[in-house]
C-alpha positions as CSV (number, residue, x, y, z in Angstrom):
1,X,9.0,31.0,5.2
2,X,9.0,29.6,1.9
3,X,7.0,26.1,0.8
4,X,10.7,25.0,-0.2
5,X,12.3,26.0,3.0
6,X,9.4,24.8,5.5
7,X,9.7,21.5,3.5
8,X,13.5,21.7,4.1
9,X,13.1,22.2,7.8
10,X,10.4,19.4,8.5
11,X,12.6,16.9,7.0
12,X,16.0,17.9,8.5
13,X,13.7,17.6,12.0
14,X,12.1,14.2,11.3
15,X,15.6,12.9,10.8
16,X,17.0,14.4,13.8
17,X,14.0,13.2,16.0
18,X,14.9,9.1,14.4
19,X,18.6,10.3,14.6
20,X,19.3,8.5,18.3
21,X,19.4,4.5,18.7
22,X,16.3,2.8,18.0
23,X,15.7,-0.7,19.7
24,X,17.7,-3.4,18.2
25,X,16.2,-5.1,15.2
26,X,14.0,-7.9,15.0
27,X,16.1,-10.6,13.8
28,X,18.5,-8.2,12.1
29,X,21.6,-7.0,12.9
30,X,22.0,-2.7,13.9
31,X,25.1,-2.7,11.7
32,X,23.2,-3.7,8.7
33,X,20.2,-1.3,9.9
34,X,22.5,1.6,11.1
35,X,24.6,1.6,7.5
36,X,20.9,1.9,5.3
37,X,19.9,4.2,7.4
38,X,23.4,6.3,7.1
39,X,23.1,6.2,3.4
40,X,19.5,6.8,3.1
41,X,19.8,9.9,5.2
42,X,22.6,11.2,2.9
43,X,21.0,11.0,0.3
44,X,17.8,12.8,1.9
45,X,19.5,15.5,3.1
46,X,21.0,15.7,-0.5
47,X,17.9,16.1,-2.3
48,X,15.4,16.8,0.1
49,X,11.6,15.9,-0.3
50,X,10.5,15.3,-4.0
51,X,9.2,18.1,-6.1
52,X,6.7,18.7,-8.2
53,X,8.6,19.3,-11.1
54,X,9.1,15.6,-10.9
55,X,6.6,13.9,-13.3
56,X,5.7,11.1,-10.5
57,X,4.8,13.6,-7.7
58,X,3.4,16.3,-10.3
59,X,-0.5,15.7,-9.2
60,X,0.4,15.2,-5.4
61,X,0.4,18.1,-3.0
62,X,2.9,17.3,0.0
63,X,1.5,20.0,2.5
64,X,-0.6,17.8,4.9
65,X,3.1,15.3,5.2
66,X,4.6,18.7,6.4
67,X,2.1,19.9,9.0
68,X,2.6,16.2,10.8
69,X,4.9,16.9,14.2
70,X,8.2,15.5,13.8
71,X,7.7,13.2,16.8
72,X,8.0,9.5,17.1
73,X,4.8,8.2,17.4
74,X,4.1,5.5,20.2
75,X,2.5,2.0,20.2
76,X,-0.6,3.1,22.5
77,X,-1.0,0.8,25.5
78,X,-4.2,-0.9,24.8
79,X,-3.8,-2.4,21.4
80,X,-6.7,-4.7,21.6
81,X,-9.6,-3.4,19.2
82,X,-13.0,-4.0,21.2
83,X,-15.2,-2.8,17.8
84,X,-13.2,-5.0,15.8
85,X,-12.5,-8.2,17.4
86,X,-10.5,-10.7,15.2
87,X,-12.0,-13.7,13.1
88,X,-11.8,-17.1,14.7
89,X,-9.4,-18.4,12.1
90,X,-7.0,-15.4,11.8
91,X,-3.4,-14.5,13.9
92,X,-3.5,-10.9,14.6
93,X,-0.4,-9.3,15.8
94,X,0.0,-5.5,16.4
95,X,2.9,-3.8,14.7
96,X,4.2,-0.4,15.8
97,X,7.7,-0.5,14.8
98,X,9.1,0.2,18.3
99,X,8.3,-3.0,19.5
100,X,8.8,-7.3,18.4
101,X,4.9,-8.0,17.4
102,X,6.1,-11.4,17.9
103,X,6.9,-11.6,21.5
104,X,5.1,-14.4,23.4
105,X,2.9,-15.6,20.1
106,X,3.1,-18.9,19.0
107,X,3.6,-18.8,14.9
108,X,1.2,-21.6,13.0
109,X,2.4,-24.3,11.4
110,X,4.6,-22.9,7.7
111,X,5.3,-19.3,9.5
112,X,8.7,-19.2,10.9
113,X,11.4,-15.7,11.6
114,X,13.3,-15.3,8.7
115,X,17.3,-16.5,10.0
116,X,19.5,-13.4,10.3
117,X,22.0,-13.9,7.8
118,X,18.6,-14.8,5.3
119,X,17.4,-11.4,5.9
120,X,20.7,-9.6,6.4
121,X,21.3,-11.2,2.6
122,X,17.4,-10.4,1.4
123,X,17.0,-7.1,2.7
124,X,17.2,-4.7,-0.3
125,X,17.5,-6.8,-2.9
126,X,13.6,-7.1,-4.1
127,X,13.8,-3.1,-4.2
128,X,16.5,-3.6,-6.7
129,X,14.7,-6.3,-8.3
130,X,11.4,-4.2,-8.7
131,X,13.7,-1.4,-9.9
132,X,12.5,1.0,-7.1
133,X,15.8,0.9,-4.9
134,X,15.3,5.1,-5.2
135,X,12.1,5.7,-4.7
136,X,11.7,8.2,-2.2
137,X,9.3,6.5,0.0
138,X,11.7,3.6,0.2
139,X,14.6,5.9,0.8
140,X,12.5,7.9,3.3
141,X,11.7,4.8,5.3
142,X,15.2,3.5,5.3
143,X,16.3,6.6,7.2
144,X,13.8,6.4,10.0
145,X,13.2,2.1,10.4
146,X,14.5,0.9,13.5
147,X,13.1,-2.7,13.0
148,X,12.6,-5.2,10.6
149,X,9.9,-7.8,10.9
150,X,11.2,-10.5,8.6
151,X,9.4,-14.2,7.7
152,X,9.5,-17.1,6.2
153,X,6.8,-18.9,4.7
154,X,7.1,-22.6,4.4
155,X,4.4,-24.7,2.4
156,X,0.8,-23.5,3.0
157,X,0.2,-21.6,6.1
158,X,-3.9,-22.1,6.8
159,X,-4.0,-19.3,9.4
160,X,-4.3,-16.0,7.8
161,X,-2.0,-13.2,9.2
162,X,-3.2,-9.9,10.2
163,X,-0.3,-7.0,10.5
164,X,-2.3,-4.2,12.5
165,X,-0.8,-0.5,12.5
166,X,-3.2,1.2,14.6
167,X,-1.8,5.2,15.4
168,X,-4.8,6.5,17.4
169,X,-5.6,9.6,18.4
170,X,-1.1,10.0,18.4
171,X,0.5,12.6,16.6
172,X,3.9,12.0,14.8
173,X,5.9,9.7,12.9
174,X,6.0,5.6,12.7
175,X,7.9,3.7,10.1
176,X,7.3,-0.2,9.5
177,X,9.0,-2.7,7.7
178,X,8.2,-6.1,6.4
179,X,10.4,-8.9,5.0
180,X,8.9,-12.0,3.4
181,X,10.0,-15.0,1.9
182,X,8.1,-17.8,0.1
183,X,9.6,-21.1,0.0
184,X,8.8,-23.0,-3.7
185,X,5.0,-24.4,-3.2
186,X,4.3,-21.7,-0.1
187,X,1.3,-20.3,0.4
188,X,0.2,-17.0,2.5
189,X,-3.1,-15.0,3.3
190,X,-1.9,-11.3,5.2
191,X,-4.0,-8.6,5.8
192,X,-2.3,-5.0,6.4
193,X,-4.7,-2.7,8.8
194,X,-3.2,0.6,8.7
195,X,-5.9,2.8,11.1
196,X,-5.4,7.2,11.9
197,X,-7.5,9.5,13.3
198,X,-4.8,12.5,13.8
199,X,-2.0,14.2,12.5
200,X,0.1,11.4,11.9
201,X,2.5,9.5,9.3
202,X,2.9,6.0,9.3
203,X,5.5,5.0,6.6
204,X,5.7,1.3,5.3
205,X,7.8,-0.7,3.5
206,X,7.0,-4.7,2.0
207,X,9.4,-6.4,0.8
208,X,8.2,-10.2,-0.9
209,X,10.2,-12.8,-2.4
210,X,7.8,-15.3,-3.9
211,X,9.5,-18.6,-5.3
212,X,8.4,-21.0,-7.9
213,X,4.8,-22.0,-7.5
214,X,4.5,-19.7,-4.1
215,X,0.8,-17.8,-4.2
216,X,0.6,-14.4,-1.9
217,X,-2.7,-13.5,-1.4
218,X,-2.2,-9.7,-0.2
219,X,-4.3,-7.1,1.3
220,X,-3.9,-3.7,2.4
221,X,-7.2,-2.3,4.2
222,X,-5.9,1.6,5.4
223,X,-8.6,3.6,7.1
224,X,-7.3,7.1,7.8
225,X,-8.7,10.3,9.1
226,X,-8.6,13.9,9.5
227,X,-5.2,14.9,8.3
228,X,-3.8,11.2,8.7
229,X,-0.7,10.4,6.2
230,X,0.3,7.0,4.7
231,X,3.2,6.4,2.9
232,X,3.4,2.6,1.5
233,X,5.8,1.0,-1.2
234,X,5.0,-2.6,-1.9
235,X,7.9,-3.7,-3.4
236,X,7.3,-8.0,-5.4
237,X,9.6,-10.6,-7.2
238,X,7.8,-13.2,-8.8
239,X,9.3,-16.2,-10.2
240,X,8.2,-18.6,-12.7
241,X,4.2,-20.0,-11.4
242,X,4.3,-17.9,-8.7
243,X,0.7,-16.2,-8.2
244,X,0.4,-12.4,-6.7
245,X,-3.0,-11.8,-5.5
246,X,-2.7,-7.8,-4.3
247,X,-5.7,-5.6,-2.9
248,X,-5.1,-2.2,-2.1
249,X,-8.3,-0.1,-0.5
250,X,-7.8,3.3,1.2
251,X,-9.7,6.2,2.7
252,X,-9.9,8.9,4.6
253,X,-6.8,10.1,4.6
254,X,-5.3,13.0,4.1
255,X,-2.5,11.8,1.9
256,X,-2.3,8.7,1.3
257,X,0.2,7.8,-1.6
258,X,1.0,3.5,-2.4
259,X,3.3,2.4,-4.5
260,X,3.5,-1.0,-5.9
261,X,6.1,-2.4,-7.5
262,X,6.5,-6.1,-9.1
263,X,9.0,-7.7,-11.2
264,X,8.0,-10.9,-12.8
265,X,11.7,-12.2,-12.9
266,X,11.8,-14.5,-15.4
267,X,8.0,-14.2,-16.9
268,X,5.6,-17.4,-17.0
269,X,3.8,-15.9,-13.3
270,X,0.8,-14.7,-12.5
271,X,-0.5,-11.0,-11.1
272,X,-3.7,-9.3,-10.0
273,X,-4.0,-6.2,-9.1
274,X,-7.1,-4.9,-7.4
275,X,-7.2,-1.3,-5.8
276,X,-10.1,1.2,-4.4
277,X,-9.5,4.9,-3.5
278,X,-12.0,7.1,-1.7
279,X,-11.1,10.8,-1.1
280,X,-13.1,13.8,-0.1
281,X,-12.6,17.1,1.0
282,X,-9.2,17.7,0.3
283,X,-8.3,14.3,0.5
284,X,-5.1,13.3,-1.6
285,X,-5.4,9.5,-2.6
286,X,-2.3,8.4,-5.2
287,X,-1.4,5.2,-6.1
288,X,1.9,4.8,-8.3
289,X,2.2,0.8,-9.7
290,X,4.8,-0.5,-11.8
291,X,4.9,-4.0,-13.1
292,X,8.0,-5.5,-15.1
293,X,8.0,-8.7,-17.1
294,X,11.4,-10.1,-17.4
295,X,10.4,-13.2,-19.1
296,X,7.9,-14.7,-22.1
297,X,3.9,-15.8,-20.6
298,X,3.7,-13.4,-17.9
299,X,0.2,-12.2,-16.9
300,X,-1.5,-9.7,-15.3
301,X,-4.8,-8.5,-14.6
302,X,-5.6,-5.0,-12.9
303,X,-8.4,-3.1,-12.1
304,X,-8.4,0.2,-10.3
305,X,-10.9,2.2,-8.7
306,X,-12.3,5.9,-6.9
307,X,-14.4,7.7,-5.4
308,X,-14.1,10.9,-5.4
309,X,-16.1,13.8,-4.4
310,X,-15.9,17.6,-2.7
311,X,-12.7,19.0,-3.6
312,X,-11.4,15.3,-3.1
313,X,-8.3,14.0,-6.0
314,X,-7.6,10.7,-6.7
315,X,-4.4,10.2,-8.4
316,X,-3.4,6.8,-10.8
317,X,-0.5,6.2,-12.7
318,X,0.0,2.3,-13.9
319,X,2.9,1.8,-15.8
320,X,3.4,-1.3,-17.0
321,X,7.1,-2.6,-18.8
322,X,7.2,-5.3,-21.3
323,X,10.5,-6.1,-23.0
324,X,11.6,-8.0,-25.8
325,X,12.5,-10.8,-23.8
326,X,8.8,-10.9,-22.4
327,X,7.3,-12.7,-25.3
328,X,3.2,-13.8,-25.2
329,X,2.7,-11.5,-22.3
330,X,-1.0,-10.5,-21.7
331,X,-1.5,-7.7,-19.8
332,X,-4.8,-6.0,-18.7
333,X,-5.4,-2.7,-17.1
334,X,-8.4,-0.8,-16.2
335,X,-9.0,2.9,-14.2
336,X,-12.4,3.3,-13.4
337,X,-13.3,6.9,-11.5
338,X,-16.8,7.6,-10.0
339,X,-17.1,11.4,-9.3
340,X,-19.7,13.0,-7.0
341,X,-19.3,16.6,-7.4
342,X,-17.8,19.0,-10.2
343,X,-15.0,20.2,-7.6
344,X,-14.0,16.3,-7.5
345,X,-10.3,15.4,-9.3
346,X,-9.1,12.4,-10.9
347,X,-5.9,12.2,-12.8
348,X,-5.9,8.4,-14.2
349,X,-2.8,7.8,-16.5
350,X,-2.7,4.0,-17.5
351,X,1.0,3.4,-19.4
352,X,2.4,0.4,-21.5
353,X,5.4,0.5,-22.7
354,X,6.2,-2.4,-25.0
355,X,9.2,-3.6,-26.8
356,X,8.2,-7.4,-27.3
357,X,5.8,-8.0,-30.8
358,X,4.0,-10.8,-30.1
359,X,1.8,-9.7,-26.9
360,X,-1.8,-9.2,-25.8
361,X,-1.7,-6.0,-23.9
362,X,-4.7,-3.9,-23.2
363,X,-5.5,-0.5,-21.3
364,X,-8.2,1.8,-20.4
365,X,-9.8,5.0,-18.2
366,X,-13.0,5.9,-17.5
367,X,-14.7,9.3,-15.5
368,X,-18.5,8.9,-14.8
369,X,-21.0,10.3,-12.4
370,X,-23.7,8.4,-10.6
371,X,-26.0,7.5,-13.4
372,X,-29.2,9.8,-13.2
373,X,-31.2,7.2,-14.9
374,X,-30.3,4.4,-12.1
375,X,-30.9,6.7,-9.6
376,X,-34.3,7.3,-10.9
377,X,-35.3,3.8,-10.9
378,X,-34.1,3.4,-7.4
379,X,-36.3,6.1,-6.3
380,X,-39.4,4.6,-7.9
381,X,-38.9,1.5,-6.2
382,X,-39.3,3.3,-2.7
383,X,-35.7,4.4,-2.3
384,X,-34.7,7.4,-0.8
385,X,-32.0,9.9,-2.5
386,X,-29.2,8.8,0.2
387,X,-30.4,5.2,0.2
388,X,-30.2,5.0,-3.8
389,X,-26.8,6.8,-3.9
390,X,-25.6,4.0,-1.0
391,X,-26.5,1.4,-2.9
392,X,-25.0,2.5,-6.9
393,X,-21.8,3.3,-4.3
394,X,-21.6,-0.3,-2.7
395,X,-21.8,-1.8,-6.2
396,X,-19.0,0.4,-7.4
397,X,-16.8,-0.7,-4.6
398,X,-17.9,-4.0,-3.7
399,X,-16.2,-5.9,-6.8
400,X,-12.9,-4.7,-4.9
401,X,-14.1,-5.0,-1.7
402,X,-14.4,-8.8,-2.2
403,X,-11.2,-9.2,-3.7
404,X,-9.7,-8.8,0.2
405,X,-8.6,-11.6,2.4
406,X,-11.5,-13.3,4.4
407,X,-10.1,-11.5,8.0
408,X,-11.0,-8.3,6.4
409,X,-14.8,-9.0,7.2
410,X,-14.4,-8.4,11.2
411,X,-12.9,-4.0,10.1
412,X,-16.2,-3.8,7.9
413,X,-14.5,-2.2,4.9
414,X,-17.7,-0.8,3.0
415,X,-19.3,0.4,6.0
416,X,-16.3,2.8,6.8
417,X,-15.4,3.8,3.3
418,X,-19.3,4.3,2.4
419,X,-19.1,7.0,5.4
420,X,-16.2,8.6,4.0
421,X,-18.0,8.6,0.5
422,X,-21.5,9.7,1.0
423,X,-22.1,13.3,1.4
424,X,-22.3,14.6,5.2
């Protein structure tokens, strides 16, 4: 059987396996749900899973999505993470898409469902905003969602949210979706915890609508394993004052692909971008990121970051879009790529494209090794090899590591990614 045709089949069976009712929506309607997912599935079946011949999936192998089962992947019984209990001052809920992860909790103060006809009217639109209404990870999860957890965010909420997608030792298929809304002056801290240690997929979806003055301060903390798969599009609107505050760090997986999408809709807001990639192995870590200025005064700031090592490849490709209407922009943008071994791939392509004249807009990419010299002085000072290498690793990674929401703490992020990164 041909790569095409195997391709072919595992799609046509994924779809056929989400193909029956799912559980009702929560707070959505199954109309609304049923129609996306009619039309998504169309046009899946129409084009099938993306090729390479595509420049945005040129770099990224699709074999280990194809060797997942096409099964639905259940929300194991025991949810409660003994290793990793949650900080005192954080609301944890458990989200496995076949289930409401707010049954029975009490929401704090400023944290509210999002009314039906709100996200029956919401639903889709910051996609199209954002310009990605056809990716194919957004198409993908439209075909197989069955629920929509949906919020609104009102003033500042002072407990920070935790969203945990934990698949286990399950194999198959779960797809997620999240809906937020911040009111003018609203204020949110949410950690994702995506966790895998099989042949699984988890596909996700976020969808945030920040209003005037709103700040989202947004992590995603996905700790895969073995040939684990993650597929994540992060789709933003950002009006006028608004402040985005996204961290993105992954490993272990293997494929992992994130796509971040932000549309500053009338300029004058403010963006950082933070992200961290560790891949070994054969370990496929890509991270796609597009950010549009609509408007004059926009800013962002982003840094990205890997580790890479065996025959490990990280991909990066930042785009960033600045019309003529987005005047006295500044824009920043930085790939920074550690490699431990000659077999070790990075493809970093940072991309401005720029219409507007009068704009500070700055790019960069950089490859290096572990610095022999460093490692040197590390070993004088009574260091072992292994301890020296830790320690030039956890200042590579630590400037992102910090950049997560507070909750992240109690999953010990550096810990787990160091293990991935250090040679066995």
């Amino acid at each position: 059987m041909s790569p095409g045709s195997a391709s072919a089949v595992w799609l046509e069976s994924v779809l056929r396996v989400f193909e029956p009712s799912l559980p009702a929506a929560v707070g959505a309607t199954a109309g609304d749900l049923a129609q996306s997912r009619t039309a998504a599935r169309d046009h899946l079946r129409r084009l099938g899973l993306p090729p390479t011949r595509q420049e945005a999936w040129r770099f990224t192998s699709l074999a280990p999505l194809i060797a997942v089962p096409p099964r639905v992947l259940p929300m194991p019984e025991q949810a409660f993470e003994p290793n990793h209990p949650p900080a005192s001052k954080a609301l944890r809920l458990y989200w496995g898409g076949d289930r409401d992860p707010l049954a029975g909790v009490d929401l704090p103060e400023g944290l509210s469902r999002l009314e039906t006809s709100v996200q029956d009217a919401l639903l889709g639109t910051v996609l199209q905003t954002a310009g990605t209404t056809d990716s194919w990870l957004a198409r993908f999860n439209a075909a197989l969602v069955g629920q929509v957890l949906a919020l609104r965010v009102r003033g500042r909420v002072a407990l920070p949210l935790e969203l945990v997608s934990d698949c286990g030792q399950e194999t198959g298929v779960r797809p997620l979706r999240l809906l937020l809304l911040l009111e003018e002056d609203a204020s949110l801290e949410l950690l994702q915890v995506h966790r895998a240690s099989d042949t699984s997929l988890t596909t996700v979806v976020v969808e945030a609508q920040l209003a005037p003055r709103s700040r989202l301060r947004h992590g995603v903390l996905a700790q895969g394993a073995g040939a684990s798969c993650l597929l994540a599009h992060l789709a933003f609107s950002q009006s006028p004052a608004s402040e985005l505050d996204l961290t993105t760090v992954v490993g272990g997986w293997g494929l992992v692909r994130l796509e971040p999408a932000i549309s500053q809709v009338m300029g004058a807001a403010a963006t950082r971008l933070r992200g961290l990639q560790v891949a070994r192995d054969r370990q496929i870590a890509d991270l796609h990121s597009l950010v549009r200025f609509e408007g004059p005064e926009g800013q962002l700031d982003q840094l990205q970051k890997a580790v890479v090592d065996d025959a490990g490849r990280s991909i990066f490709h930042g785009a960033v879009q600045v019309p003529q209407a987005a005047q006295r922009t500044s824009a920043s943008q930085l790939s920074r790529n550690l490699l431990l071994c000659d077999r070790a791939r990075v493809d970093a392509i940072p991309q401005l494209e720029i219409v507007a004249d009068d704009v500070r807009c700055t790019h960069g990419a950089t490859v290096t090794r572990l610095q022999q010299e460093e490692l040197f002085y590390l070993r004088s000072r009574g260091l072992g090899s292994d301890q020296a290498a830790r320690l030039l690793l956890e200042g590579f990674c630590d400037e992102i590591l910090a950049s997560l929401p507070e909750s992240a703490s109690s999953w010990d992020p550096a810990a787990a990614l160091l293990r991935k990164a250090l040679p066995r």
